[in-house]
Backbone atoms as SQL, in Angstrom:
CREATE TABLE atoms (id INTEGER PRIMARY KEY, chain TEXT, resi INTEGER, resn TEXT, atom TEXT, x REAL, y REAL, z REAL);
INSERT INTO atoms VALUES
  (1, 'A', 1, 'UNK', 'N', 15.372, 9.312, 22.777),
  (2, 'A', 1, 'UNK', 'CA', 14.620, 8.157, 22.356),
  (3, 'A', 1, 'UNK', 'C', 14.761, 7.075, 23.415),
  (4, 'A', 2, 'UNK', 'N', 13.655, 6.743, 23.908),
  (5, 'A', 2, 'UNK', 'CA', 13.590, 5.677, 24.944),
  (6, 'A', 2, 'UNK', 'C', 14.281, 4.632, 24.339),
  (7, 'A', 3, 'UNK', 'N', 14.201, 2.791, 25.259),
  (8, 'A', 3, 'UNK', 'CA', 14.459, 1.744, 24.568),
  (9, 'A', 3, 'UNK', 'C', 13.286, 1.230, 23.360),
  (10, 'A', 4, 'UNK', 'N', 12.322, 1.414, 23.801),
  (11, 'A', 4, 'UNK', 'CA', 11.299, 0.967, 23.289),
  (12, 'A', 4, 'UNK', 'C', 10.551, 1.747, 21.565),
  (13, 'A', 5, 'UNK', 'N', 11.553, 2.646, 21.330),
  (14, 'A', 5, 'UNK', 'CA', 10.809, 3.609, 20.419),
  (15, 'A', 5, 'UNK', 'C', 12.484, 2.927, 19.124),
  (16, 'A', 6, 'UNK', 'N', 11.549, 2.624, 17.853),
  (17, 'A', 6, 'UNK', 'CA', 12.429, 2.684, 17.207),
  (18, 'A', 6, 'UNK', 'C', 13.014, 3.221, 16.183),
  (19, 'A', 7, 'UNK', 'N', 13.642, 3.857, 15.467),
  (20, 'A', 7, 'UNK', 'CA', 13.929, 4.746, 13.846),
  (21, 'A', 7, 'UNK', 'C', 13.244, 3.453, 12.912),
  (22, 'A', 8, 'UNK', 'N', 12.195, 4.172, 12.284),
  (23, 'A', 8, 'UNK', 'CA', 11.805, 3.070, 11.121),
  (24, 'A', 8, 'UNK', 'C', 11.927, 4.535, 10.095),
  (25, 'A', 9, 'UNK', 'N', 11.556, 3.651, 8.681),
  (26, 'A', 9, 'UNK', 'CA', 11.020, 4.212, 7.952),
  (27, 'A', 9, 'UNK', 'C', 10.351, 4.981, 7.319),
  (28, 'A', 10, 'UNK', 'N', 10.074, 5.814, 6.882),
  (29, 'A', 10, 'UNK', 'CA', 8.587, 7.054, 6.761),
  (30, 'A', 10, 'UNK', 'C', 7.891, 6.167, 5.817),
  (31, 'A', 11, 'UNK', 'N', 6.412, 6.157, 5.886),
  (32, 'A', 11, 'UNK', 'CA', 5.643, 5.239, 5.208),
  (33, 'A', 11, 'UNK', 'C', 5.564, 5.960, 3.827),
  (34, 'A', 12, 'UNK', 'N', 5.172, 4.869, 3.076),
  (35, 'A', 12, 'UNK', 'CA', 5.341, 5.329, 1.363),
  (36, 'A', 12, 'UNK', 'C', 4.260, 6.051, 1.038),
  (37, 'A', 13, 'UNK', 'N', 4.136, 6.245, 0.216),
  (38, 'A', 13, 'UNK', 'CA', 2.499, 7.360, -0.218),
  (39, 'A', 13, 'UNK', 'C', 2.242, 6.922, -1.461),
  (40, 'A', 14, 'UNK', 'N', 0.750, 6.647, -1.373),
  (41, 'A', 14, 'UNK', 'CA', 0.160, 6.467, -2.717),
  (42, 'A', 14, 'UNK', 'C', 0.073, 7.493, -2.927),
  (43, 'A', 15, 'UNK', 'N', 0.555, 7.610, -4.409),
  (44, 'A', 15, 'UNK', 'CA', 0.077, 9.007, -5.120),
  (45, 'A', 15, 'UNK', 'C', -1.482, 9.483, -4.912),
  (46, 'A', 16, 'UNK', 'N', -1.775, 10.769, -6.114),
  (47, 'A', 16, 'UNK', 'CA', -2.884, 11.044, -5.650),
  (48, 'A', 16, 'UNK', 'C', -4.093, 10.705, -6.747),
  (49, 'A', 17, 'UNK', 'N', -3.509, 10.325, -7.914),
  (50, 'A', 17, 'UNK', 'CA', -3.692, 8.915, -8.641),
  (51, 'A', 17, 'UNK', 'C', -3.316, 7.810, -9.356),
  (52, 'A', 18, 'UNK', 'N', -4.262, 6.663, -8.968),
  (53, 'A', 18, 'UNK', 'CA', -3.914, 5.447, -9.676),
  (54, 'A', 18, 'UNK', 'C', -4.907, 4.829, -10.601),
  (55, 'A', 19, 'UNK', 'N', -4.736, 5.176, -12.000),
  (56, 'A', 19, 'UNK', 'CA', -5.538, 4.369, -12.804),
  (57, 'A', 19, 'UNK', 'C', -4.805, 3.660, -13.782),
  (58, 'A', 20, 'UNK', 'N', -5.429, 2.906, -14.865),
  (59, 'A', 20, 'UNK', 'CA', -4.801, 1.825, -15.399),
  (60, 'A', 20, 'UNK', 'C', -3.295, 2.893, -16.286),
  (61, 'A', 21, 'UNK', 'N', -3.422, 3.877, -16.703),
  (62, 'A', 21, 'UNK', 'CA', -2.376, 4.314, -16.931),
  (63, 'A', 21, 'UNK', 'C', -1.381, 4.702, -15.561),
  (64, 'A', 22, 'UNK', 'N', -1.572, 5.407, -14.477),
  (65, 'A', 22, 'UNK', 'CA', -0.516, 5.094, -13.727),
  (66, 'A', 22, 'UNK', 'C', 0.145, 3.938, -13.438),
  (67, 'A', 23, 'UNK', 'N', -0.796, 2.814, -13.254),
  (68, 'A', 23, 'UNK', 'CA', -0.365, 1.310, -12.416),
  (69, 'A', 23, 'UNK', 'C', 0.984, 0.989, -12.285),
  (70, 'A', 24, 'UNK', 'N', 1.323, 0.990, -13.410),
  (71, 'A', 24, 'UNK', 'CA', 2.571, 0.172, -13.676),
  (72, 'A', 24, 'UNK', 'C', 3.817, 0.952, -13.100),
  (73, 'A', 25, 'UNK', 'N', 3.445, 2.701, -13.178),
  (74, 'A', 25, 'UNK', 'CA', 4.515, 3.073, -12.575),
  (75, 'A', 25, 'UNK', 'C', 4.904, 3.431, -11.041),
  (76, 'A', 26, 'UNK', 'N', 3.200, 3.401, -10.971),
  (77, 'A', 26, 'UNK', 'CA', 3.014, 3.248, -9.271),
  (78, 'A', 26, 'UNK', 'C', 3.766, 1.989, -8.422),
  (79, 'A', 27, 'UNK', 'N', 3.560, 0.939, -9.311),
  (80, 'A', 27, 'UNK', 'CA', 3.864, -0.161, -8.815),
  (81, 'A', 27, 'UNK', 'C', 5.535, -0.366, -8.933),
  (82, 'A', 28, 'UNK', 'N', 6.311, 0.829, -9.620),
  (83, 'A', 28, 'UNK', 'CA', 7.737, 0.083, -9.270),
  (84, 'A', 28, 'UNK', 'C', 8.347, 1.221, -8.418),
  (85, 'A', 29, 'UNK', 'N', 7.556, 2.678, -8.293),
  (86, 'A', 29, 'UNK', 'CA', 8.085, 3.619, -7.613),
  (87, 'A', 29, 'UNK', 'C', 7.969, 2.993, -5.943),
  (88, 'A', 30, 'UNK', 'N', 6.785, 2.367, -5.964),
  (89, 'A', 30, 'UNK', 'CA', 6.190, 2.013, -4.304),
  (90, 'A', 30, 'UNK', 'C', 7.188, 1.005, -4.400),
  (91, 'A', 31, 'UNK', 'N', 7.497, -0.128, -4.842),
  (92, 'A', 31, 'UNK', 'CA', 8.179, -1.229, -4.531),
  (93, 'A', 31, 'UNK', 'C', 9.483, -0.177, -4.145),
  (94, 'A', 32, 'UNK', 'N', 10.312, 0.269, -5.198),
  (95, 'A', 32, 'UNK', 'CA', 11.600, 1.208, -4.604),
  (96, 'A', 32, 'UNK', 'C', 11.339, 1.805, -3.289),
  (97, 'A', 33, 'UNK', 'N', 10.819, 2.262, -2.968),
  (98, 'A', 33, 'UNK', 'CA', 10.062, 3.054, -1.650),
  (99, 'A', 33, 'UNK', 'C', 10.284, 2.002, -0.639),
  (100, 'A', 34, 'UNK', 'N', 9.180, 1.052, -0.237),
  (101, 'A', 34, 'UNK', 'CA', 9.562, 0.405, 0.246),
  (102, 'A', 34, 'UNK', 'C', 10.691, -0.520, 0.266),
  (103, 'A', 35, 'UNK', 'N', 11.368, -0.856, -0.419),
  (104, 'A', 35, 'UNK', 'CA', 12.554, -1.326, -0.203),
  (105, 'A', 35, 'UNK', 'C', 13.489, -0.910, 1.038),
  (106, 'A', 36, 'UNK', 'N', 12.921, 0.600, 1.480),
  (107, 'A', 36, 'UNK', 'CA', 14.265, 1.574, 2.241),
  (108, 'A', 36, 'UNK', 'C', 13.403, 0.828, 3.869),
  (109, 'A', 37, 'UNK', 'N', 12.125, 0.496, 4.110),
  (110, 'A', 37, 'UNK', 'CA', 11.426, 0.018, 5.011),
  (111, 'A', 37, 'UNK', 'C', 11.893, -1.258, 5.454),
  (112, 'A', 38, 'UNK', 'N', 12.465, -1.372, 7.057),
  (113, 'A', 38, 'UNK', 'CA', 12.805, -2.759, 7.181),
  (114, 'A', 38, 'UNK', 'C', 12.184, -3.337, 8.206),
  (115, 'A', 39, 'UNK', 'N', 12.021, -4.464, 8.652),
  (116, 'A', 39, 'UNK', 'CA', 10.748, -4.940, 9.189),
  (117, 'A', 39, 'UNK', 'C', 9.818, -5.797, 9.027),
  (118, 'A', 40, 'UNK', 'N', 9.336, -6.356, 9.599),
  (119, 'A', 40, 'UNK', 'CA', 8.132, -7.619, 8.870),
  (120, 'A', 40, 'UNK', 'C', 7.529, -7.000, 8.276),
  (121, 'A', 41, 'UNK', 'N', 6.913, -5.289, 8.749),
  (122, 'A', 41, 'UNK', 'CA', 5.853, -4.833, 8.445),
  (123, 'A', 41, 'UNK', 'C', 6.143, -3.692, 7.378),
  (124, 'A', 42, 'UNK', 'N', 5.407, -3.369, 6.136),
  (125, 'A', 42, 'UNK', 'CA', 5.632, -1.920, 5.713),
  (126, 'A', 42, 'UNK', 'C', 4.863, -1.344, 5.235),
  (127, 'A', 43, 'UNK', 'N', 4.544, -0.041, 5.505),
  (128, 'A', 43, 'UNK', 'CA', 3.739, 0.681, 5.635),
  (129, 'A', 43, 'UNK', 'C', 3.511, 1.633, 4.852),
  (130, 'A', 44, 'UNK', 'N', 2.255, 1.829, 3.955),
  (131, 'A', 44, 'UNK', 'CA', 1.196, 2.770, 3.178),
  (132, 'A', 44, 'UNK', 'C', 0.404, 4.043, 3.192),
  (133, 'A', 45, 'UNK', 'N', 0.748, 5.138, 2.780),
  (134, 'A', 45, 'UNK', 'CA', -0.425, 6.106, 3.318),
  (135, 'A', 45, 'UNK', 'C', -0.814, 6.307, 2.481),
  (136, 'A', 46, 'UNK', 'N', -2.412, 6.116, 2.298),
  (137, 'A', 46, 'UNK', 'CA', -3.299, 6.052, 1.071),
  (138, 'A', 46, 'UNK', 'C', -4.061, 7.277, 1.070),
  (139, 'A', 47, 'UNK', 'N', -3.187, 8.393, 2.349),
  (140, 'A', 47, 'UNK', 'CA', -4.214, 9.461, 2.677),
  (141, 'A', 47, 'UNK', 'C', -4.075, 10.533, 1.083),
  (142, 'A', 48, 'UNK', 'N', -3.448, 10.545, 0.377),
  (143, 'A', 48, 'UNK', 'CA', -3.287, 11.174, -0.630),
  (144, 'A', 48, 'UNK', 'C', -4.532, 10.818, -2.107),
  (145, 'A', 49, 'UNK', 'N', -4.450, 9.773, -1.723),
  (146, 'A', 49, 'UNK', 'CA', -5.232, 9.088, -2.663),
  (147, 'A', 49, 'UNK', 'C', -6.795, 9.634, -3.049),
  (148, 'A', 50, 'UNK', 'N', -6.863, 9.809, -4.428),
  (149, 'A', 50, 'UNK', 'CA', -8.757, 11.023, -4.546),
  (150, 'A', 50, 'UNK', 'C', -8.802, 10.574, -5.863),
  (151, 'A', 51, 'UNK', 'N', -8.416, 9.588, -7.424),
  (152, 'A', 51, 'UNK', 'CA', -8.379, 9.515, -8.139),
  (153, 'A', 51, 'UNK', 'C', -8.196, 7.716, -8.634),
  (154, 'A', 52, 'UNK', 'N', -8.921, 7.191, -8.562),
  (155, 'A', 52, 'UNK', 'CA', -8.685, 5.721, -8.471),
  (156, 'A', 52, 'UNK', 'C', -9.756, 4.649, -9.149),
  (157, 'A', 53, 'UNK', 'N', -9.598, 3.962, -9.577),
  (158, 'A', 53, 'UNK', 'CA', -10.035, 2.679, -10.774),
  (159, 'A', 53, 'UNK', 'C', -9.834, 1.729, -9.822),
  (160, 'A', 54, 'UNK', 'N', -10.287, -0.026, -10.667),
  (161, 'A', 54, 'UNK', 'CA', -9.810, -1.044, -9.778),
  (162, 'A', 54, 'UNK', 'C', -8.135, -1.500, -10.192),
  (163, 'A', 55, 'UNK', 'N', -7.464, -0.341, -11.050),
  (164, 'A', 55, 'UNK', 'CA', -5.835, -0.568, -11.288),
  (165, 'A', 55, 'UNK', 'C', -5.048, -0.209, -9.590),
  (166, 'A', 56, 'UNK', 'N', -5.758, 0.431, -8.849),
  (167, 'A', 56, 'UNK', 'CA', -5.266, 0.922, -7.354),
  (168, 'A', 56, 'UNK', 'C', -5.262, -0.592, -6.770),
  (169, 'A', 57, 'UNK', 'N', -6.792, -1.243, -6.903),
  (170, 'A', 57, 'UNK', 'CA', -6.375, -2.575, -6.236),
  (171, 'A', 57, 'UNK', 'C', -5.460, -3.190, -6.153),
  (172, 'A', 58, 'UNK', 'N', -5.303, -3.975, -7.517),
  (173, 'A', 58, 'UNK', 'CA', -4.795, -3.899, -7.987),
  (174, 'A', 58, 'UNK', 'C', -3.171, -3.842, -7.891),
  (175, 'A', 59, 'UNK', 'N', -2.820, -2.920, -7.883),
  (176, 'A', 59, 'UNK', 'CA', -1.369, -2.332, -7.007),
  (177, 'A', 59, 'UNK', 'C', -0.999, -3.182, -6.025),
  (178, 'A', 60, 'UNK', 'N', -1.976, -2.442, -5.159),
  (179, 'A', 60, 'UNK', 'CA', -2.024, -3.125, -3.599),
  (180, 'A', 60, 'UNK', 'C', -1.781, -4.714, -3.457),
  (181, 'A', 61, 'UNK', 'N', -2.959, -5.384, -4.419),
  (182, 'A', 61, 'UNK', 'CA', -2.302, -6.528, -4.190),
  (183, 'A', 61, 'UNK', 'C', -0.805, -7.195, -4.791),
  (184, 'A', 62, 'UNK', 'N', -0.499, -6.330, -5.574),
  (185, 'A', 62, 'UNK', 'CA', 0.614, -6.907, -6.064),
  (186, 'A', 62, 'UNK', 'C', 1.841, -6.910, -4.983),
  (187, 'A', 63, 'UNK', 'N', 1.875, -5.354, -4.698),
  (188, 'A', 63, 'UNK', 'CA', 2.796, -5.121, -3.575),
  (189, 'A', 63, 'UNK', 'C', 2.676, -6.382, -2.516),
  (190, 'A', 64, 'UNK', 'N', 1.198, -6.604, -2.191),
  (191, 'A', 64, 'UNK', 'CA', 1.193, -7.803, -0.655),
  (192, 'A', 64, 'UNK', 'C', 1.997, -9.120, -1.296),
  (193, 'A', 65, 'UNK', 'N', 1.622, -9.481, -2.395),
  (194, 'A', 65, 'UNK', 'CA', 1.995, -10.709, -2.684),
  (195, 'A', 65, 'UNK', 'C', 3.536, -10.591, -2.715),
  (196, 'A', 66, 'UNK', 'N', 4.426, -9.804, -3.619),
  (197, 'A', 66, 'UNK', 'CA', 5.802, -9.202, -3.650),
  (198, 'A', 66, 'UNK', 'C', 6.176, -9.340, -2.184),
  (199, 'A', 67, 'UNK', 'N', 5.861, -8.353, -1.223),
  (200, 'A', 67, 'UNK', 'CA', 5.841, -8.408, 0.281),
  (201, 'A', 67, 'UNK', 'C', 5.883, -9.610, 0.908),
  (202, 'A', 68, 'UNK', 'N', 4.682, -10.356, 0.943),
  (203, 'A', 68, 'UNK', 'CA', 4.486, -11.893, 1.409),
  (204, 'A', 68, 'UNK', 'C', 5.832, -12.790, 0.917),
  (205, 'A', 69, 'UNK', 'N', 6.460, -12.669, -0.185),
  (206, 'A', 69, 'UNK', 'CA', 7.379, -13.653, -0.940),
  (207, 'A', 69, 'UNK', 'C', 8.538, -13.099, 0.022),
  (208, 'A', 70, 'UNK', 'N', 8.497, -12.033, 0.909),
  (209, 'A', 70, 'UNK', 'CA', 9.765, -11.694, 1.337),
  (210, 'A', 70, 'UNK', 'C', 9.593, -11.795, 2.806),
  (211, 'A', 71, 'UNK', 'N', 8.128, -12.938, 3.650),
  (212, 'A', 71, 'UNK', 'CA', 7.959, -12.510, 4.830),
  (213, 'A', 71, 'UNK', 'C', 7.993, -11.494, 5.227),
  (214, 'A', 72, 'UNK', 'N', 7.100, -10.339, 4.443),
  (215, 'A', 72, 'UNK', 'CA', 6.420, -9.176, 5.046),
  (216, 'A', 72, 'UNK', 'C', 4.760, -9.406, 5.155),
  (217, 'A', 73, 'UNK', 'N', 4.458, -8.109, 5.793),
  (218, 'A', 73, 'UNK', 'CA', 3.478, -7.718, 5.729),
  (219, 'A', 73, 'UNK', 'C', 3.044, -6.269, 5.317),
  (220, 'A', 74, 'UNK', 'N', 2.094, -6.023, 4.411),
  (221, 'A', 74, 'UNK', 'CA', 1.264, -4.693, 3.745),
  (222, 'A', 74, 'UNK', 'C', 0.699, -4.101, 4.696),
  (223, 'A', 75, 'UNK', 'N', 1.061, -3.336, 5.140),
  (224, 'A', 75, 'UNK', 'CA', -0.264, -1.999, 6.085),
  (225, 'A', 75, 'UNK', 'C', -0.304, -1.219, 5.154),
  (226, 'A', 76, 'UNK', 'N', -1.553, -0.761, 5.413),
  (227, 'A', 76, 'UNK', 'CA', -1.891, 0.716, 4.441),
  (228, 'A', 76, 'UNK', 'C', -2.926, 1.808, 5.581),
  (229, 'A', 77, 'UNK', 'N', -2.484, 2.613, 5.472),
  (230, 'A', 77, 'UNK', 'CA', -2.903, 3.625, 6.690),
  (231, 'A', 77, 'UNK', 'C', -3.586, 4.901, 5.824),
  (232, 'A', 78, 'UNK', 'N', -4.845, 5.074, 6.480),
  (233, 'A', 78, 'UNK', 'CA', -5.254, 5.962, 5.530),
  (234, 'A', 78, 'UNK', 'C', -6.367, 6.091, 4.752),
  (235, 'A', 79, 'UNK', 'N', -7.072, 4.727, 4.831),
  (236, 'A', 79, 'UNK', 'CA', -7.793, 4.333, 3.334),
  (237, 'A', 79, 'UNK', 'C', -8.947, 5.233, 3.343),
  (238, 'A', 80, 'UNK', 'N', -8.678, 5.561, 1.687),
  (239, 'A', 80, 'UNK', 'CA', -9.950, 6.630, 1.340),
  (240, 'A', 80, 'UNK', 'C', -11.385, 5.928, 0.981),
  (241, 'A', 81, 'UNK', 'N', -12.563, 5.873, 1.932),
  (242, 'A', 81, 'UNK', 'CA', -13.549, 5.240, 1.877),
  (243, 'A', 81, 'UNK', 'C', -14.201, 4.203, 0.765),
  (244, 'A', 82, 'UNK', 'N', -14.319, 5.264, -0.777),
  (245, 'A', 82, 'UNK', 'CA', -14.698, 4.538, -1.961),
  (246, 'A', 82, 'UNK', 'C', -13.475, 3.340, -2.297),
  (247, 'A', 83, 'UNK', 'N', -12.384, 3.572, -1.581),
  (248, 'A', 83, 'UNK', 'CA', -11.446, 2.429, -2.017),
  (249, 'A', 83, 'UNK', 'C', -11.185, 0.937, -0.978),
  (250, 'A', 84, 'UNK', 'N', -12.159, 1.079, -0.044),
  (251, 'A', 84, 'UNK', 'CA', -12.545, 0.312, 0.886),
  (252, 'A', 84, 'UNK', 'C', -13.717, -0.360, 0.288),
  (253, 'A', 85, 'UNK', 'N', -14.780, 0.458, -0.449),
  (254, 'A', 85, 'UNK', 'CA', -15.920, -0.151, -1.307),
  (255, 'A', 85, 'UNK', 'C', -15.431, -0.855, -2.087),
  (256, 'A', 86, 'UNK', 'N', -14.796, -0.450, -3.083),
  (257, 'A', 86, 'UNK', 'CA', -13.829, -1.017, -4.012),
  (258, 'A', 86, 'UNK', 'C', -13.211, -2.437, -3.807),
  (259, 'A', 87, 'UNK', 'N', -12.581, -2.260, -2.678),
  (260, 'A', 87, 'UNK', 'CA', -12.182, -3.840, -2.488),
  (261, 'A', 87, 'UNK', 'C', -13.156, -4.431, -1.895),
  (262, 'A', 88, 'UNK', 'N', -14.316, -4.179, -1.472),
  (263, 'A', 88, 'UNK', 'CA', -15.626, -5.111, -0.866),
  (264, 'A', 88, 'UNK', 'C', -16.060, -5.662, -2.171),
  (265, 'A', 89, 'UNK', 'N', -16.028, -5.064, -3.102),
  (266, 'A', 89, 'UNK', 'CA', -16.562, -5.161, -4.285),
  (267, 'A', 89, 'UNK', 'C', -16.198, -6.617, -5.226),
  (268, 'A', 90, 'UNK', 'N', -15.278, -6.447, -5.070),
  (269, 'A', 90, 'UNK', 'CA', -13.983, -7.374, -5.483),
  (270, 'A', 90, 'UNK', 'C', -13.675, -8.467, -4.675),
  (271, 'A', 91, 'UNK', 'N', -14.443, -8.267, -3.605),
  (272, 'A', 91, 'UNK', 'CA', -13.970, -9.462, -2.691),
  (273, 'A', 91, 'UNK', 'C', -12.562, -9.749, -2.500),
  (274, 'A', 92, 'UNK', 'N', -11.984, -8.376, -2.008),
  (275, 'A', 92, 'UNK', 'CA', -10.210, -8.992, -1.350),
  (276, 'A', 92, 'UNK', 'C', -10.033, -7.691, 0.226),
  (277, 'A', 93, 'UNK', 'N', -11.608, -7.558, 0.135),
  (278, 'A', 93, 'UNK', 'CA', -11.402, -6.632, 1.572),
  (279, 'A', 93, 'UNK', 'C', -10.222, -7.497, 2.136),
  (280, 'A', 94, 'UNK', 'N', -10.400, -8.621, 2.738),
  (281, 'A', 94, 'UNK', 'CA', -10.121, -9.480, 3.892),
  (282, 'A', 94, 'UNK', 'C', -8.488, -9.000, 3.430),
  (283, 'A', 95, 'UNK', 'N', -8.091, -9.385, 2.067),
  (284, 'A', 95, 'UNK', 'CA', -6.826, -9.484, 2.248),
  (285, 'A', 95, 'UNK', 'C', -5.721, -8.464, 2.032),
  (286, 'A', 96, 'UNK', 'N', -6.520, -7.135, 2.158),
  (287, 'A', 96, 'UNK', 'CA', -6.122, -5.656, 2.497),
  (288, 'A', 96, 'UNK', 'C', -6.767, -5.158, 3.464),
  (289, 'A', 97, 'UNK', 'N', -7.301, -5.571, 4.437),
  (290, 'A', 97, 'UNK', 'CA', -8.169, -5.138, 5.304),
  (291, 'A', 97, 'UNK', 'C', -7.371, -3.807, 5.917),
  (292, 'A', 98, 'UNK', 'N', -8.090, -2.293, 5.829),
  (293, 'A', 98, 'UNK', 'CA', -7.595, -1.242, 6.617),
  (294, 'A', 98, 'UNK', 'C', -7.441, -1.892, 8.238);
């Protein structure tokens, strides 16, 4: 490992769904998850994701705001197209922007 390369974290994974019955448990498994992530930044793979409501938003924003209160930042890597509509929809592209 060079200087420049560092050991982070493995990014968390959205399940492969989130609707208003998952939410709640999505939302404390991902918070645990990330917790192990250290860094300004922490990181999402939404590549799993094929099953989703606006409770996924949802999520997401909760995590940023949680995140933000701790001087982080939300990446999410991955995003599955209709859930990019989804937040256009809703008007919070900007503040999940892939």
């Amino acid at each position: 490992m060079t200087s420049t390369q560092t050991m982070a974290a493995p990014a968390a994974a959205l399940p492969v769904e989130i609707t208003l019955a998952e939410a709640g448990k999505t939302l404390v498994d991902l918070k645990l998850a990330l917790e192990l992530q250290a860094g300004p930044v922490v990181v999402v793979d939404a590549s799993q994701l094929r099953v989703f409501d606006s409770s996924a938003v949802a999520v997401l924003l909760e995590l940023r705001r949680l995140l933000r209160a701790d001087g982080k930042t939300l990446q999410v890597t991955h995003w599955p197209r209709r859930l990019e509509d989804l937040m256009g929809l809703y008007g919070v592209g900007e503040l999940l922007a892939p």
